[in-house]
C-alpha positions in Angstrom: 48.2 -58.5 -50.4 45.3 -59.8 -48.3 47.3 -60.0 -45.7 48.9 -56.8 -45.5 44.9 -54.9 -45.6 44.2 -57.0 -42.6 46.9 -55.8 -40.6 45.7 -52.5 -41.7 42.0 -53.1 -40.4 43.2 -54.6 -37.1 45.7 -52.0 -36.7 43.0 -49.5 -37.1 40.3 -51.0 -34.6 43.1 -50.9 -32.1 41.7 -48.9 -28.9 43.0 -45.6 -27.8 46.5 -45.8 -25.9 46.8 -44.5 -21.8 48.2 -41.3 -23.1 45.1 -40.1 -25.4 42.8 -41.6 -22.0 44.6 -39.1 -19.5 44.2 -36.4 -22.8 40.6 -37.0 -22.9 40.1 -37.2 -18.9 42.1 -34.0 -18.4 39.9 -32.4 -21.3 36.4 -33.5 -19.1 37.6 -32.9 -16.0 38.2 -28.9 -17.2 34.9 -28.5 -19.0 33.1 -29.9 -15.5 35.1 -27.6 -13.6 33.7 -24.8 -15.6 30.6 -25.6 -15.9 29.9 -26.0 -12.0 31.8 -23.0 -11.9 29.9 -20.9 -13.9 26.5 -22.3 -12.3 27.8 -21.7 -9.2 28.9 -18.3 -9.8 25.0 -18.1 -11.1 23.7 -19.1 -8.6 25.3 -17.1 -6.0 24.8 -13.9 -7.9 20.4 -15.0 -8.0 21.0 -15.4 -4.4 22.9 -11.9 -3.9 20.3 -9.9 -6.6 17.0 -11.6 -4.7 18.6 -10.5 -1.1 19.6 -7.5 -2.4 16.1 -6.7 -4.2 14.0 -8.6 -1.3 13.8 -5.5 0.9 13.0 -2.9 -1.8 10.7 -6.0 -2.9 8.7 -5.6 0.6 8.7 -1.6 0.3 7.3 -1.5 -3.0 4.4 -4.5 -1.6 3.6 -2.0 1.4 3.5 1.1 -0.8 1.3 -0.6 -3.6 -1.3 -1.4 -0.6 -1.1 1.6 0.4 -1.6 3.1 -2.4 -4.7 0.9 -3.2 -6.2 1.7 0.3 -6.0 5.3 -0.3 -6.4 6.1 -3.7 -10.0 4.8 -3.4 -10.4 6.9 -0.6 -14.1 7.5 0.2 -15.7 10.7 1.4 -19.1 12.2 -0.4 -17.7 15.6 0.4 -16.0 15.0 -2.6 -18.9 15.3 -4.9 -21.8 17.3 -2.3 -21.3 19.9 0.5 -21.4 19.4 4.4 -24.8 20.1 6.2 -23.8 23.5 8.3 -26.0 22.5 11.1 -25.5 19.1 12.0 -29.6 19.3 14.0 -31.4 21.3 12.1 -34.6 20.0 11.3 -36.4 20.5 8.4 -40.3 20.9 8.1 -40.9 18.1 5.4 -42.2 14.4 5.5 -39.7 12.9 3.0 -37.6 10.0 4.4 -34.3 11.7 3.7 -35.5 15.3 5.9 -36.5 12.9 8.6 -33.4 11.1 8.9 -31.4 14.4 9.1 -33.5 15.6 12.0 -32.5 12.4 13.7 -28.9 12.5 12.9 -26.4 12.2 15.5 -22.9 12.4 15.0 -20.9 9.0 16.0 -17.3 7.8 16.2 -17.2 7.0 12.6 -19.4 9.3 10.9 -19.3 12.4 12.8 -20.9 14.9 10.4 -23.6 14.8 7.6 -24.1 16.2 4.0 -26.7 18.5 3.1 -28.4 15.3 0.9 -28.1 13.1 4.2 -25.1 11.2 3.2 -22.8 10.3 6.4 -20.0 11.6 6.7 -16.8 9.1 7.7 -14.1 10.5 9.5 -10.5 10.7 8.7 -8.5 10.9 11.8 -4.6 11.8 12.3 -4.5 10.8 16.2 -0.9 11.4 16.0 1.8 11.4 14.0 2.2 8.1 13.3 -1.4 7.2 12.4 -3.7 7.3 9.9 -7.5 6.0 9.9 -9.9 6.8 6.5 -12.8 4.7 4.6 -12.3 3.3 1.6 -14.1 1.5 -1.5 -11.0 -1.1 -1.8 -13.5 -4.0 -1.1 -15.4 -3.0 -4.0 -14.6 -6.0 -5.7 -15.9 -8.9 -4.0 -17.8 -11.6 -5.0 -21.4 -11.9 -5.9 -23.6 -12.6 -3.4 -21.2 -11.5 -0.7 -22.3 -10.4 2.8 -19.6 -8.0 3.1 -20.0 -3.9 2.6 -17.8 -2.8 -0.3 -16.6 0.1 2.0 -13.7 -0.9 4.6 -12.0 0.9 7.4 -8.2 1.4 7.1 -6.4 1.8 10.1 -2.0 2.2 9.5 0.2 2.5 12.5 3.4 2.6 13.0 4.8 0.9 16.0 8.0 -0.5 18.0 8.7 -4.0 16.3 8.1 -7.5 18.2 10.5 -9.3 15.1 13.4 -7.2 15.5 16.5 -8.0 17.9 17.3 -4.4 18.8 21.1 -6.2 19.4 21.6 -6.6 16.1 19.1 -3.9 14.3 18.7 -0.6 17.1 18.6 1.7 14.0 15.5 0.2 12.7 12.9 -1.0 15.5 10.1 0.0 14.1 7.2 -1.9 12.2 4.2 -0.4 10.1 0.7 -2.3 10.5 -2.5 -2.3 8.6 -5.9 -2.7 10.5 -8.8 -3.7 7.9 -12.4 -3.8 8.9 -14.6 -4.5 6.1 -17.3 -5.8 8.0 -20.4 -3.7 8.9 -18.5 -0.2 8.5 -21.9 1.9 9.4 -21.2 0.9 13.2 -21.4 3.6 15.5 -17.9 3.2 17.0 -14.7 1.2 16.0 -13.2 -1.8 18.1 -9.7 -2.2 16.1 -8.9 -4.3 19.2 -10.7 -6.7 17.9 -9.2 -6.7 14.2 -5.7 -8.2 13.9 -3.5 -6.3 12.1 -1.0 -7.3 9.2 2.4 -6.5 9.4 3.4 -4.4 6.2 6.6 -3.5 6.7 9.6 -4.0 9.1 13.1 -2.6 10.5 11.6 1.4 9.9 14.1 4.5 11.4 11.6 6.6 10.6 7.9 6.6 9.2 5.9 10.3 8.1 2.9 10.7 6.6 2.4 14.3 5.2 -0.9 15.8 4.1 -2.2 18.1 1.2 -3.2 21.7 2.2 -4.5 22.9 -1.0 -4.8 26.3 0.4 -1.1 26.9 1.2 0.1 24.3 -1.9 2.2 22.1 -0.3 2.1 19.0 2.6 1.6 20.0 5.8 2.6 17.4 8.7 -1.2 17.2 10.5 -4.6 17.1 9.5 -5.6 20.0 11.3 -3.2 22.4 10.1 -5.7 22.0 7.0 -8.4 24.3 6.5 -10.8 21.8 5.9 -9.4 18.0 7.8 -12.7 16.6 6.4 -11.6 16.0 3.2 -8.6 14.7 1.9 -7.3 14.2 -1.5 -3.2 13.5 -1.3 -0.8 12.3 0.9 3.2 11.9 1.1 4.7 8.8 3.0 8.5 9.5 3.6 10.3 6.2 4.6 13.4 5.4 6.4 14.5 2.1 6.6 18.1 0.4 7.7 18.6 -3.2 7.9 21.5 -5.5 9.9 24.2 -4.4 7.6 23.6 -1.3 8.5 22.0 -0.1 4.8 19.9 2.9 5.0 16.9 3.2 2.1 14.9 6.0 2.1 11.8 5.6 0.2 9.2 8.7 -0.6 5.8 7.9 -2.5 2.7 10.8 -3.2 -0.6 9.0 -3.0 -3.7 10.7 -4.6 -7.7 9.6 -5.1 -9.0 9.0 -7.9 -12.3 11.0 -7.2 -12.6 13.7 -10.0 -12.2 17.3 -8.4 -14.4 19.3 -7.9 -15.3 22.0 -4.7 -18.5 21.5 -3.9 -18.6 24.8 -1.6 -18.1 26.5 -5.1 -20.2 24.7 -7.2 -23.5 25.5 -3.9 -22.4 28.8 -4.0 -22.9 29.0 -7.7 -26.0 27.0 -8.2 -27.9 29.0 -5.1 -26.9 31.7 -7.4 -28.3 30.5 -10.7 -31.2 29.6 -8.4 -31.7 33.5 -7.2 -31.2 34.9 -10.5 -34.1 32.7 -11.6 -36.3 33.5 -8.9 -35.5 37.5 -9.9 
């Protein structure tokens, strides 16, 4: 009886045979096979989504600057009216009347507001440029040196990254200048400034401006009425890269100034000013 039970044990602790070792090997080797190739697959399909999404990745990066840059445009025709004679002089010994009669109009600020404030330009030299003031520096650190004004400068030019082999549908680049330092200088010297590339392999670039008169985006700054203000533009953007994909990309950028027409709102308080008088 003993006997017989130890047989059993024995039999039982026995190890698995050849045939249930190639079962179990087979079974493994299946399961690894599947699970590199479902990483695999994964892993190519990142790499496809992140190349795919890279260059829209880049466009959205430049547009978002852009959009910063601008919508804190600065210009305090925004909120007062321009002086109508740039040399008038004014009999009164207050600091502010004295510095009006010394005024003169420089590269950067060529006009002046009737309460003294200087005026900065915004200049459209061509098609393909754009130069404004901005308040995007507003936040910097405590203590620091630097003006929270800047001067933005975007061009668009021929690209020095692109093999025009491969890529002759694309050669273009677009290029921020940014001068925060001393921005009440006379003249500007964007030589000296080096520029960041924003964007590459550009068909075409167009910057459109807001003609509130005629309601709608004209392609210059002096088709406005008034080019010394500016409160929206349009950047339309055409870009193809080696395989040949064309994106076209097409963005409104506004400041966040409040509006309000200061001609209109003079007009109305010289006015309330002569009805008073009466």
């Amino acid at each position: 009886m003993n006997e017989g039970r130890s047989k059993q044990i024995l039999r039982s602790q026995d190890g698995l045979t050849l045939l249930e070792i190639l079962i179990a090997i087979t079974i493994m080797t299946f399961l690894i096979v599947g699970v590199y190739t479902f990483t695999n697959t994964g892993i190519d399909l990142k790499n496809r989504t992140i190349k795919f999404n890279r260059n829209k990745l880049q466009v959205e990066a430049a547009l978002y600057r852009i959009d910063q840059d601008f919508t804190h445009i600065y210009n305090p025709l925004f909120y007062t009216s321009l002086k109508k004679k740039k040399n008038q002089t004014i009999s009164s010994d207050t600091p502010d009347d004295e510095f009006e009669s010394r005024f003169e109009p420089t590269e950067r600020f060529p006009l002046i507001t009737k309460d003294g404030l200087l005026v900065p330009i915004i200049d459209n030299p061509d098609k393909k440029t754009l130069i404004f003031m901005s308040g995007v520096n507003k936040r910097k650190t405590q203590n620091s040196k630097q003006s929270s004004y800047s001067w933005i400068k975007y061009v668009l030019r021929s690209s020095t990254a692109v093999d025009d082999d491969k890529n002759p549908h694309g050669p273009n680049e677009l290029i921020r200048y940014y001068s925060p330092a001393d921005p009440y200088a006379p003249d500007f010297d964007w030589d000296s400034i080096k520029p960041a590339i924003m964007l590459r392999d550009i068909k075409s670039f167009e910057i459109l401006y807001w003609d509130e008169a005629k309601e709608k985006f004209v392609e210059r700054l002096r088709e406005l009425d008034d080019k010394n203000i500016l409160r929206s533009i349009k950047i339309k953007l055409t870009l193809i890269y080696k395989n040949k994909s064309e994106y076209k990309h097409e963005r409104i950028f506004r400041s966040i100034w409040p509006f309000f027409n200061s001609i209109v709102d003079e007009k109305d308080m010289n006015e309330k000013e002569d009805n008073d008088e009466k």
